[in-house]
N, C-alpha and C positions, 0 to 999 in steps of 0.2 A: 283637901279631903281625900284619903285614899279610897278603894272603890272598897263598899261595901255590900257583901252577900247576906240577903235575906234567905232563909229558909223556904223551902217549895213543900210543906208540909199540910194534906190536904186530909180531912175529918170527916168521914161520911155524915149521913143521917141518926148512923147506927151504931158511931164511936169509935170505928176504925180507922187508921191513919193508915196513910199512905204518902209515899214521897214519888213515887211516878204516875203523878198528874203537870204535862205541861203548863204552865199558868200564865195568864196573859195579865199585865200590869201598868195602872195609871197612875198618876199622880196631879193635885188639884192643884199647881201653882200657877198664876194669868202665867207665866213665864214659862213655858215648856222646856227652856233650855237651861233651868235650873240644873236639874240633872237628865241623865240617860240612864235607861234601865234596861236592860238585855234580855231574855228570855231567859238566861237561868237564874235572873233574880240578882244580877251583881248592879247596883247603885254607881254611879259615878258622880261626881260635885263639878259642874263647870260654871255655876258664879254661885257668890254669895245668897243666902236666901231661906227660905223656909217651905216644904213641903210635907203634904200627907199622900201616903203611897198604898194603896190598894191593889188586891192581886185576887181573880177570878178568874172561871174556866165555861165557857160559854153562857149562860146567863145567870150564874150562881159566883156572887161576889162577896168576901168576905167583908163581914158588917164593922170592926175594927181597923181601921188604917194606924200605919206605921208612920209617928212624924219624924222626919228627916231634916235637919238643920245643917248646912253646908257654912262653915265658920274656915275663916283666911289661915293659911298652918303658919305657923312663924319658921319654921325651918324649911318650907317648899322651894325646891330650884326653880326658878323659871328655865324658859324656851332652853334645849341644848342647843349648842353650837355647832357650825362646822354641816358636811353636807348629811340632812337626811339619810337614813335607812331605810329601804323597803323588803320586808321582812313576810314570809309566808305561814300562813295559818296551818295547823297539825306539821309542822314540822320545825319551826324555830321557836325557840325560847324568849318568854314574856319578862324584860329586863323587871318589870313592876313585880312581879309575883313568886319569878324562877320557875315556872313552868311552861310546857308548848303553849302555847295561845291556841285554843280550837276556834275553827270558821263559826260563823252567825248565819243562816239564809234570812236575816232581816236585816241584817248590814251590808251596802254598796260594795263593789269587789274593792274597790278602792278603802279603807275605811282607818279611823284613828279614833280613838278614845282620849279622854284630857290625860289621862298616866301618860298615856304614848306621846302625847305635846311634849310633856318634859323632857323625856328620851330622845327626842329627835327619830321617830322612826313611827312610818306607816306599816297596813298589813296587807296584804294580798291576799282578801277571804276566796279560800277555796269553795266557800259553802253557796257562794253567791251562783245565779245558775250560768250565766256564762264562763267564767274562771272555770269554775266544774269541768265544762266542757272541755274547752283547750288544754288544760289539765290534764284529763283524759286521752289527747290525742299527741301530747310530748314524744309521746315512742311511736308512731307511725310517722309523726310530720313534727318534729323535734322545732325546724323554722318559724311554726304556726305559734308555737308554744314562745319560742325568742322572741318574736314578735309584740306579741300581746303582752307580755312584761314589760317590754323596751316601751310599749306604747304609756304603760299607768305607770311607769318609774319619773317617764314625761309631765304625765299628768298630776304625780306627786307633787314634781318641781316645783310645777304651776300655779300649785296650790300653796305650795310652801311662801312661794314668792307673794302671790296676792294677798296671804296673811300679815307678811312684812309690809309689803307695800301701805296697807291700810291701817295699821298699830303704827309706822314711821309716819304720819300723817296727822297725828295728835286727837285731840279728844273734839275736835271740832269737824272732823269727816268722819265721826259716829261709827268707828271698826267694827261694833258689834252687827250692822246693816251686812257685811260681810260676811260672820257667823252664821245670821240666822239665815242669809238666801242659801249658805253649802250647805244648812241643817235639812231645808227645805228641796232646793235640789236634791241632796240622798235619799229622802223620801220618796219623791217621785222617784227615782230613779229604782228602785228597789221593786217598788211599785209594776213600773211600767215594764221593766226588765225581764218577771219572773211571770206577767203576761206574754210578754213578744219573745222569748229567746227559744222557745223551743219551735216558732215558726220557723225562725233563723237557722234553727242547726243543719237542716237538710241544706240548705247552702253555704252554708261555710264550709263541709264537710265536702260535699261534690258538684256545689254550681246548681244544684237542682231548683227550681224555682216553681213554688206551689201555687198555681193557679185556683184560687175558688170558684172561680166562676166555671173556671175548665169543669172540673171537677163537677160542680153542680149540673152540667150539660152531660160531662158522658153518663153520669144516674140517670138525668132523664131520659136517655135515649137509651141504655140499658132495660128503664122498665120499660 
């Protein structure tokens, strides 16, 4: 299934449309890993199955859901060949679509969609908050920035390989048990990330180390 884009088209009380309303989006399948659905509304298919997709903006959800049916393509490539690509967000081209790929802040800095399995190539979301960072600091500390890519090009491999390893192992060591802990791993990790990384920044940047307790001590002897 290639990925398909729902419309972000949202209807006041009072009849007005509007298409710059962020939307937040489920879908009722026991299977969550049916598909992925990204914040501006692009559908992905990663197994077969059947879904109803819903799309609302804080406690106001739209009363008609969208069913989505993910059906086998008879002309889909499987896995590319050959070594991975790790490829950066806003600034490299989406073999799937022909255009940049923009970052996610609810995608892992690490991140791959089922188009991108076929491709043979991951992304390095800039949008994620750490990436951001380093990112950011490429021209003052160029090393920092080498670094941190050298490390998730690592981390691709990694990934690439425990995917083979659990697909070459047949249908009796359950490859999908694989799937679903990285689906869940990215979760958290997105998660936990976009809580601790800005504790983080003042030490990676200069070694500074934030004490709370320090802190909560010199307030009180301040008052």
């Amino acid at each position: 299934m290639p990925p398909l884009r729902l419309p972000q088209i949202f209807t006041s009380d009072e009849g007005k449309r509007s298409t710059e309303v962020l939307l937040d989006w489920l879908h009722d399948a026991e299977d969550q890993l049916i598909v992925r659905i990204d914040r501006g509304g692009v559908v992905t298919g990663n197994r077969l199955g059947r879904t109803a997709i819903t799309a609302g903006a804080g406690g106001v959800w739209a009363r008609i859901p969208v069913e989505v049916t993910v059906m086998a393509n008879a002309e889909e490539q499987g896995q590319a060949t050959g070594f991975p690509q790790l490829l950066v967000t806003g600034r490299d081209e989406d073999p799937a679509t022909g255009q940049i790929r923009e970052g996610d802040p609810d995608q892992p800095a690490l991140w791959q969609e089922a188009s991108d399995f076929m491709h043979g190539i991951w992304w390095l979301n800039l949008q994620s908050p750490e990436a951001a960072f380093v990112f950011q600091q490429r021209g003052a500390q160029p090393s920092l920035w080498r670094t941190y890519h050298a490390e998730k090009l690592i981390e691709m491999v990694v990934q690439v390989w425990m995917t083979e390893e659990f697909s070459r192992k047949g249908e009796s060591q359950r490859p999908e048990f694989w799937a679903s802990h990285l689906a869940a791993m990215d979760r958290h990790r997105v998660r936990i990330v976009g809580q601790m990384w800005k504790q983080l920044e003042p030490y990676v940047a200069s070694g500074a180390i934030r004490d709370e307790e320090s802190e909560q001590n010199i307030k009180a002897r301040a008052a």
